[in-house]
Residue frames relative to the residue before (quaternion, step in Angstrom):
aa qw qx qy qz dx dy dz
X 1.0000 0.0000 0.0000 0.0000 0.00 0.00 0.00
X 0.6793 0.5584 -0.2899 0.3777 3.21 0.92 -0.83
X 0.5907 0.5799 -0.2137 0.5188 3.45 1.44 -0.81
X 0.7402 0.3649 -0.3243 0.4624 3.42 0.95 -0.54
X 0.5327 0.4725 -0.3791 0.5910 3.65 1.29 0.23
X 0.7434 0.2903 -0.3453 0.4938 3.59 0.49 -0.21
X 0.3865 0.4429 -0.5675 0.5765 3.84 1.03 0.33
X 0.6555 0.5660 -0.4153 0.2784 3.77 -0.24 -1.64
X 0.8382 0.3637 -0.1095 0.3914 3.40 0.69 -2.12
X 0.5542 0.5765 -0.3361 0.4976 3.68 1.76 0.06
X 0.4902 0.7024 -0.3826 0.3464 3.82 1.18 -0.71
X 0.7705 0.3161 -0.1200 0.5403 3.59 1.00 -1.46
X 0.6419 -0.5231 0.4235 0.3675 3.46 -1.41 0.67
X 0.7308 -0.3162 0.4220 0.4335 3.93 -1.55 -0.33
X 0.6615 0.6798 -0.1970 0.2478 3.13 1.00 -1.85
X 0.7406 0.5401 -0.1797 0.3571 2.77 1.32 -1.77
X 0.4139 0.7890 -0.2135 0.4008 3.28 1.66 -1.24
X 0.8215 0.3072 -0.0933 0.4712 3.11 0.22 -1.60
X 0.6217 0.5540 -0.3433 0.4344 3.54 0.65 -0.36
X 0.7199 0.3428 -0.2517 0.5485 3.19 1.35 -1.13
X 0.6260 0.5629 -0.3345 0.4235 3.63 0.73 -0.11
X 0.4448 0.5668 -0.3061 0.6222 3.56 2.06 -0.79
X 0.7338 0.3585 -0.3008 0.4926 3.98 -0.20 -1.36
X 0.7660 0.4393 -0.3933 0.2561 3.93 0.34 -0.65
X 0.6416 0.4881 -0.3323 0.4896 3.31 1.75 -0.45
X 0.5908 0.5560 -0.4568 0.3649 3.59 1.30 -0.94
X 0.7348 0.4561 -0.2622 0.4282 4.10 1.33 -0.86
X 0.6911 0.3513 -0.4764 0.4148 3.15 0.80 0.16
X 0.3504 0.7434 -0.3940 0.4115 3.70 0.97 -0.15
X 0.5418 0.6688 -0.0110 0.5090 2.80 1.09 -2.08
X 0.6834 0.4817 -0.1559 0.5259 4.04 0.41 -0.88
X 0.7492 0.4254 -0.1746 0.4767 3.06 0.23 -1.90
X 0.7473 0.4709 -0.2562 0.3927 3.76 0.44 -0.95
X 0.6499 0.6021 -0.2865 0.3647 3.39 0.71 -1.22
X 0.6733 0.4874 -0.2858 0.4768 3.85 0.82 -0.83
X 0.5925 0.2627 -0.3567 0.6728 3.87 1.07 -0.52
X 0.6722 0.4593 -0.5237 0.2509 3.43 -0.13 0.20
X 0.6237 0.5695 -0.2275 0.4846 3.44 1.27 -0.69
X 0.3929 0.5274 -0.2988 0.6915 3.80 1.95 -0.82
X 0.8432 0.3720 -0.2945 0.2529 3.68 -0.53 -1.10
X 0.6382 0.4947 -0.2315 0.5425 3.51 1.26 -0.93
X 0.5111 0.6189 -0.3635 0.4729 3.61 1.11 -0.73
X 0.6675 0.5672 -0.1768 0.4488 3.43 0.59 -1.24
X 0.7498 0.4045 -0.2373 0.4667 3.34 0.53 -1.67
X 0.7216 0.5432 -0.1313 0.4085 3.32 0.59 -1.54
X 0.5370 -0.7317 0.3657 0.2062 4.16 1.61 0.59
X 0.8332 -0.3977 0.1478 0.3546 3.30 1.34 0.73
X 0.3197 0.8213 -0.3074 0.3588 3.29 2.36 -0.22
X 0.1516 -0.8011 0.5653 0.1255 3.78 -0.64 0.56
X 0.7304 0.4734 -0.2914 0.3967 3.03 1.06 -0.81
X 0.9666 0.1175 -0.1487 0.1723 3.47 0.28 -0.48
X 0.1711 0.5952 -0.5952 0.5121 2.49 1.61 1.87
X 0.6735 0.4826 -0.3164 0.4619 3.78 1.04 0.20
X 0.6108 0.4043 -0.3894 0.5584 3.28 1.45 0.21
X 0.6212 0.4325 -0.4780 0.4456 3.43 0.67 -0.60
X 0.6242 0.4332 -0.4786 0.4400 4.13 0.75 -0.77
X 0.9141 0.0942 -0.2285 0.3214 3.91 0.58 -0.19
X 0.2530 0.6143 -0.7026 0.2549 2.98 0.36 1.82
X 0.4102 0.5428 -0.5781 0.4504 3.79 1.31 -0.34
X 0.8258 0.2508 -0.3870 0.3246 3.84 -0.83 -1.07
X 0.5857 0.5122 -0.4117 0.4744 4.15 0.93 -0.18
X 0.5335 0.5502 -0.4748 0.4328 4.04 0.87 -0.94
X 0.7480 0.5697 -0.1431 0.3090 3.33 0.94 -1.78
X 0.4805 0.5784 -0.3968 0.5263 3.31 1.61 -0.41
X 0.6710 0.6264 -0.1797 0.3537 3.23 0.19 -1.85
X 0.6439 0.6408 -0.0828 0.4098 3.21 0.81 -1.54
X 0.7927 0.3635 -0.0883 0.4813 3.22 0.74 -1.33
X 0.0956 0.8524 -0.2830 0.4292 3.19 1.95 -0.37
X 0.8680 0.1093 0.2441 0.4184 3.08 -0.29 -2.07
X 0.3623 0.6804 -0.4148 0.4834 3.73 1.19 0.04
X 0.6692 0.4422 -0.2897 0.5223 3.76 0.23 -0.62
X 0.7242 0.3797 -0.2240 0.5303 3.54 0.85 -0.49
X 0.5420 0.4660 -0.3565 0.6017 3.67 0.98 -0.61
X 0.8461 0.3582 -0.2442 0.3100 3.88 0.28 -1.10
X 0.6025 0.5974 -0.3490 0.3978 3.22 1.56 0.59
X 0.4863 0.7074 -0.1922 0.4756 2.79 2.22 -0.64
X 0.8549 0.1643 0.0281 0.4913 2.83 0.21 -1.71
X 0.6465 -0.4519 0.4561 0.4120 3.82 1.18 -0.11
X 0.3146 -0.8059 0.4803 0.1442 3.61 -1.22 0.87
X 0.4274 0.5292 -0.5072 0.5292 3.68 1.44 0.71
X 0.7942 0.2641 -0.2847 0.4675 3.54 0.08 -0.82
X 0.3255 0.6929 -0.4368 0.4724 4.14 1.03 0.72
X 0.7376 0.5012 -0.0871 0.4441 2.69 0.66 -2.38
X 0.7203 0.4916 -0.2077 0.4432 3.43 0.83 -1.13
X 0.6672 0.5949 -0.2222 0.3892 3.26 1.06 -0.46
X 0.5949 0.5428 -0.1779 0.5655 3.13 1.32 -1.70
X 0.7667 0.5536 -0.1423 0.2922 3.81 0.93 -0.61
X 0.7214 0.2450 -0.3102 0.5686 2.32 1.56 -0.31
X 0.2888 0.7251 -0.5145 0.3550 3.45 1.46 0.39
X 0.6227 0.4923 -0.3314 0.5100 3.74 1.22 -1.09
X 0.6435 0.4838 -0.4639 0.3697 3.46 0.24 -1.17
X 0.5243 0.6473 -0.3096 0.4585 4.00 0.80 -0.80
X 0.6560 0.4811 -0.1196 0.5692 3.07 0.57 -1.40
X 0.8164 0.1622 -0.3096 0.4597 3.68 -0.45 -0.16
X 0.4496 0.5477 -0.4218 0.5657 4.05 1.41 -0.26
X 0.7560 0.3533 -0.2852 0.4714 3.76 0.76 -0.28
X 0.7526 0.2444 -0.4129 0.4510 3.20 0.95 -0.02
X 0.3395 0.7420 -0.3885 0.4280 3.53 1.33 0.46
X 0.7853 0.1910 -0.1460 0.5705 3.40 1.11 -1.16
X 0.4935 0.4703 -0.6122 0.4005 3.89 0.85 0.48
């Protein structure tokens, strides 16, 4: 068994790994945060429904939009220094909603 996980996790480059291992923490993070955020603004914001729901979904619309144009940005400039970029855009992101 063990061999067939270490065939499985040997098939795909580092790159891939880390990208997928990057997107699985940036979405669950991403999960965990988003429900006290919608609780916390509710609170602050005196009972508002609505726009503690826009602020939780301008992340998944930015990300449309965003992505939009990403195919074009990663042809330019290359899809390591994208990747790197877009990543740590999230890390930002969740350090900001960490400290609201």
């Amino acid at each position: 068994m063990f061999r067939k996980l270490q065939g499985l996790l040997g098939r795909y480059e580092s790159e891939i790994w880390i990208r997928v291992v990057g997107s699985a923490l940036s979405t669950i993070t991403g999960l965990m945060v988003r429900p006290f955020l919608v609780l916390y603004l509710y609170d602050q914001l005196d009972g508002s429904v609505l726009l503690p729901m826009i602020v939780v979904g301008l992340s998944p619309l930015c990300g449309m939009v965003v992505s939009w144009f990403g195919g074009g940005i990663s042809d330019r400039l290359g899809r390591k220094p994208v990747m790197i970029a877009s990543l740590l855009v999230q890390m930002l992101c969740m350090i900001g909603y960490a400290l609201s």
